[in-house]
N, C-alpha and C positions, 0 to 999 in steps of 0.2 A: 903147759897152759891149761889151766881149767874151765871147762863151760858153762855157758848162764843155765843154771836151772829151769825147767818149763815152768816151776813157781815164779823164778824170778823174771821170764819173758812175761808172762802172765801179767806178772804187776805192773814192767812197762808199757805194755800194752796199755792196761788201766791207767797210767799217767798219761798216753798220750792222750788218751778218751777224756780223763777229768782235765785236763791242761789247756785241751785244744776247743773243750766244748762238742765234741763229734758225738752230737748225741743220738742219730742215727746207727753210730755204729758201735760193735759190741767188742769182746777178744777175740770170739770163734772170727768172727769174720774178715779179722785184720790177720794178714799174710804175713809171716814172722817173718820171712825173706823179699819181700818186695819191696821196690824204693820207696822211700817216703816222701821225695820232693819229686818232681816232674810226673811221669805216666803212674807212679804206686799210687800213696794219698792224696799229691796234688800237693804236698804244704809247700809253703814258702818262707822268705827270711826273719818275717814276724812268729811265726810259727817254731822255729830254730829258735828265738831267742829264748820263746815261751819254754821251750823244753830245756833249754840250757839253765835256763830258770827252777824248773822244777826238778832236772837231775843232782841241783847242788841242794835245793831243799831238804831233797830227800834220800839222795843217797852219797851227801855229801862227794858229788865226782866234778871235778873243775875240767870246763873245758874249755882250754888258754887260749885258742887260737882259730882262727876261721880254716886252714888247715888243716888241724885237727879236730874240726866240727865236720868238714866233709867228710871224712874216716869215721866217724861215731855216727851220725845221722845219715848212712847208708840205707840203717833198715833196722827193726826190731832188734833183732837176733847183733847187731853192730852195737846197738845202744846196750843191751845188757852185755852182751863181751866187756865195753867198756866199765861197765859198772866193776864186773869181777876184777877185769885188772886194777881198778882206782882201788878196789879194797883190799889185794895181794898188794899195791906197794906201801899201802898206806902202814 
């Protein structure tokens, strides 16, 4: 299994910031490993869609199902995992 590059955490990072509006906040200061719904960022289901939104945008990754959106939207470091694997199977 291959891991998301810190370029590639980096960029997601940057899509949650340009996607979500969080204009307060920057890369440094988003915790690659902390959740992103409930006690991490606080997002919610609208916030989920937005990203689901912007990960097919842009990195072409389809995410089929709300089962498999809890597993990719754990946290940073989950969302680009996902990335790398949508583009090994692809």
């Amino acid at each position: 299994m291959t891991e998301p590059t810190e370029e590639l955490i980096r960029e997601v990072k940057q899509l949650i910031i340009q996607r979500l509006k969080l204009e307060e906040m920057t890369p440094e200061k988003m915790d690659t490993d902390a959740p992103l719904f409930g006690e991490g960022l606080g997002l919610d289901s609208i916030d989920a869609l937005e990203l689901v939104l912007g990960l097919e945008k842009e990195y072409g990754a389809i995410v089929s199902d709300a089962e498999q959106g809890k597993r990719v939207f754990q946290s940073v470091r989950t969302i680009a995992q996902f990335i790398v694997d949508q583009k090994g199977a692809a």
